[in-house]
N, C-alpha and C positions, 0 to 999 in steps of 0.2 A: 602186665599192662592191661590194664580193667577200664574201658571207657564206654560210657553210656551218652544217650542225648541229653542227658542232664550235666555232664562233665565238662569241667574246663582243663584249661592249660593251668596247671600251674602259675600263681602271679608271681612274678620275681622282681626285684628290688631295682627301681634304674639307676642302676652303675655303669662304671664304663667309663671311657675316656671324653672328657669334657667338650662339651659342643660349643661353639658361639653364644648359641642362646642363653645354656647355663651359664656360663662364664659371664655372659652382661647380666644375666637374675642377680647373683651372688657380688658381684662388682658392685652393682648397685642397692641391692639390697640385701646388706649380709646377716639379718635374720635369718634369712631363709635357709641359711646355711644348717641353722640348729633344726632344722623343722624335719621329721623323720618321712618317709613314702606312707599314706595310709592304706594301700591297699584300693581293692577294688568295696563300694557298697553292696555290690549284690553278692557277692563270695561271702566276705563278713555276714553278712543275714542268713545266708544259705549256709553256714557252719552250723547255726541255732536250728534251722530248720531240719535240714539233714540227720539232726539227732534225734529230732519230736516228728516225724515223717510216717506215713502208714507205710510201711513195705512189705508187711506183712504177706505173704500169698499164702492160696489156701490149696493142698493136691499136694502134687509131689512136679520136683525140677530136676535136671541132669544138664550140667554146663560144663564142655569139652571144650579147650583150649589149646592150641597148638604154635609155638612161638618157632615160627618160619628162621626165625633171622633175629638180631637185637633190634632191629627196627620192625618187625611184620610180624601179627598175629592176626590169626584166625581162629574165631571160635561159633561154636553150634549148642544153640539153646533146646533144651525140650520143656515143656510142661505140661502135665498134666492134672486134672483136676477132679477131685474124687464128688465134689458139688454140682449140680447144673446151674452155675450161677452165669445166666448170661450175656451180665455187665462186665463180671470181673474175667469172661472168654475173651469178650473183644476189646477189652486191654490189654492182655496177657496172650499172645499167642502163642499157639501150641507148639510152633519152631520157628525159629530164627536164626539165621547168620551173619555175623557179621566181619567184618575185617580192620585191620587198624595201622596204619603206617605211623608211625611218630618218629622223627630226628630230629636234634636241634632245638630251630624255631618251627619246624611245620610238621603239622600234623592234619590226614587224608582218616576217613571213617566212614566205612558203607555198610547199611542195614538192607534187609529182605526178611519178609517172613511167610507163610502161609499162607494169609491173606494179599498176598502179591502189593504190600505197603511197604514203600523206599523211603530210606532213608539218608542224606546224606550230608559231609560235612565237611571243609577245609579251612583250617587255618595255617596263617603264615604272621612270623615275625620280623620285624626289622630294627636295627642298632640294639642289639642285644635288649630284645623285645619291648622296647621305647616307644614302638611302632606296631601294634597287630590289625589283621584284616579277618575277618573270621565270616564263611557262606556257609548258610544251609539251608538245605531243601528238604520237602516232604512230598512224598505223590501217595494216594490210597488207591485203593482198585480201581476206581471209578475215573482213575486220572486226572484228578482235580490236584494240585501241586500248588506249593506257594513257598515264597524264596525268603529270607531272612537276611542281613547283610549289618556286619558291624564296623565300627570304626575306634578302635582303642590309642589313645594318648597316655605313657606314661611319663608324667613329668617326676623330677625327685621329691618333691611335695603335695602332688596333686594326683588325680585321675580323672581324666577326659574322656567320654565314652558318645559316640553318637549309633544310634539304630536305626532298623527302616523295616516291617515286615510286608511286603510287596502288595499296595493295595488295600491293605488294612491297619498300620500303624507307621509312625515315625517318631521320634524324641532321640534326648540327650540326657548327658546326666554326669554332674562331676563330684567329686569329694575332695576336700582339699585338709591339711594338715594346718591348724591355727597355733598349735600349743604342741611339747610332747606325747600330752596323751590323749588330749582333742583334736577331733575333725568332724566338721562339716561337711554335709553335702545336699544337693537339690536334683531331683528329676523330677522332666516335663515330659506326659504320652502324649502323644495329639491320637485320639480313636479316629479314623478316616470314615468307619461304616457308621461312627455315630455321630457324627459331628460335635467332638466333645473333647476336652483335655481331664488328666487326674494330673495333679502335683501332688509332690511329696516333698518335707526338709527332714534331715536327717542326721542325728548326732550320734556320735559315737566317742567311748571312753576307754582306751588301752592303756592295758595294765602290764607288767610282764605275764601274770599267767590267769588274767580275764579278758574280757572287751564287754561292754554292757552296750546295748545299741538304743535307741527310741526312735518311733517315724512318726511322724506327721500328714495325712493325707488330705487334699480336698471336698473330699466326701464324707470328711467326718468320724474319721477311724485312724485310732493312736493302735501302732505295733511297739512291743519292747521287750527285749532278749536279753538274758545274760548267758554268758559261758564261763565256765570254770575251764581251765587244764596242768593239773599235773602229775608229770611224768606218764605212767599209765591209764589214768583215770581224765574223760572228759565229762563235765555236768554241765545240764541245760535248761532252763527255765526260757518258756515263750508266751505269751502276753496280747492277744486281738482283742480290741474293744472299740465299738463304734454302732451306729447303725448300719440294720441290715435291709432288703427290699422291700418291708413294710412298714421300714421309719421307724424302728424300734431297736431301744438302744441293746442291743446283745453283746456275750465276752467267751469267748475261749483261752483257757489256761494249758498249755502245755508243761510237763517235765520228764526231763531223760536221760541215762547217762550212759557211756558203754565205758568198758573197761578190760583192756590189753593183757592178760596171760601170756606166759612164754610162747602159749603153740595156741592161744585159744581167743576167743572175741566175746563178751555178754554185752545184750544191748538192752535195755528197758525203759515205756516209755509209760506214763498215763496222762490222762485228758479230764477237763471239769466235763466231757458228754460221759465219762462214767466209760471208759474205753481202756481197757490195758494189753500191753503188748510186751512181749520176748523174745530174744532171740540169742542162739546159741551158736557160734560157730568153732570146730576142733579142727585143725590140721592131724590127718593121721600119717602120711609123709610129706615128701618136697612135692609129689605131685599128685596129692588130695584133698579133699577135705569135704567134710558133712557139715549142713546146718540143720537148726531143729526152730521153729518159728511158730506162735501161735499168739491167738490175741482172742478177748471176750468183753463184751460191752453188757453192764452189768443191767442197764435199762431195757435195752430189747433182747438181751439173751443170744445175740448172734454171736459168734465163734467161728474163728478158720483156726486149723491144724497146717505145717509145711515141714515135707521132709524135703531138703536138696543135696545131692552131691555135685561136688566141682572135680575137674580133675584136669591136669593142667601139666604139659610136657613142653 
């Protein structure tokens, strides 16, 4: 059970025994009947992303994990770093704990680290997760905190999403299923500190073993993803082009694929900035395993090395 602040719950399909509302959708308009769930937009983009992602560290990590119960883990981060790089310190802290409840529909998640920065997080689901509520908070040393608050609608053709970051942002945002392998969707940010909206439209192409996606933004900047998956093997192609702060039109290319072995993980990714990356992961039993991670950018010649072990009972 592996959960970071970047994680979600799982999306699941809304089944389940028929409501009123479905029942008068479908009564009345029995298209919709054929029309499949598309999923959530930011899950789908975060697959692409996920694959083409820096995660590289540079030093050496040791991650201890300890499964209390089938619902409760605890685990303890170390890291250390053989560089004085120190941007990539106060991203990375040198220890951390965290803990994880997850049953069901709900799942509880609390972070600490070194630096005395909290972490935390709850979600809960309702009608076999048709319905989710999802809070999280942040505090850093200086006890300056700010709260996050979502609102998830799953309908069997649609995805309704509304947000709120406390003071600093609000929007919505939905996808909806038009065809079986098309969907739509739109979100709207409102920036509160800046007096400003970004929109975005959003299309998406599902395949059995692709999805291609394209965004549309206000400001001027087209994204576009493709994924491949099969069986063992994921590939990734990622695509930003638009202007950038000085009104100038710029483009990054990502590509990346990882690929499944029996006991093993290879990841690879490279960038039009002339950037490559690898990652190796072996299971040496049921409760180990090493990585090996290194990345070199061929224009400025920087480089990080990572050795980590995981161990996990």
């Amino acid at each position: 059970m592996e959960v970071t602040e970047e994680n979600n719950i799982d999306s699941q399909e809304v089944i389940g025994k028929p409501n009123f509302f479905k029942s008068f959708l479908f009564n009345n308009i029995p298209y919709l009947k054929t029309l499949p769930y598309p999923g959530r937009a930011e899950e789908i983009v975060g697959e692409a992303k996920s694959l083409v992602s820096d995660d590289i560290y540079d030093g050496a990590k040791i991650d201890v994990a300890f499964k209390i119960s089938p619902y409760f883990e605890n685990s303890h981060n170390f890291n250390a770093f053989t560089k004085s790089n120190e941007e990539d310190n106060n991203r990375i802290p040198k220890y951390s704990n965290s803990s994880v409840y997850s049953k069901d529909s709900t799942l509880l998640y609390g972070k600490i680290d070194n630096d005395r920065k909290l972490y935390g997080r709850f979600d809960q689901g309702f009608y076999n997760n048709s319905i989710k509520i999802s809070l999280q908070s942040q505090m850093d040393n200086t006890y300056k905190a700010n709260l996050n608050s979502e609102l998830e609608l799953k309908f069997p053709f649609m995805n309704l999403c509304f947000k709120s970051e406390l003071g600093n942002s609000r929007g919505f945002s939905f996808l909806t299923s038009v065809s079986k392998k098309l969907s739509i969707g739109f979100e709207n940010l409102f920036l509160m500190t800046h007096n400003a909206s970004i929109r975005q439209i959003q299309f998406f192409v599902h395949n059995p073993l692709s999805t291609w996606s394209l965004v549309l933004n206000t400001h001027g900047q087209i994204g576009s993803s493709y994924v491949y998956r099969q069986k063992n093997l994921h590939i990734c192609s990622d695509l930003i082009m638009g202007f950038n702060q000085e009104g100038k039109i710029s483009s990054e290319y990502s590509f990346g694929f990882k690929y499944h072995l029996q006991q093993s993980l290879l990841k690879f990714r490279a960038d039009s900035q002339g950037s490559v990356f690898g990652s190796y992961d072996q299971l040496i039993n049921n409760a180990a395993k090493v990585n090996i991670s290194g990345s070199l950018n061929y224009f400025t010649q920087i480089y990080k090395f990572g050795l980590g072990l995981t161990f996990q009972k």
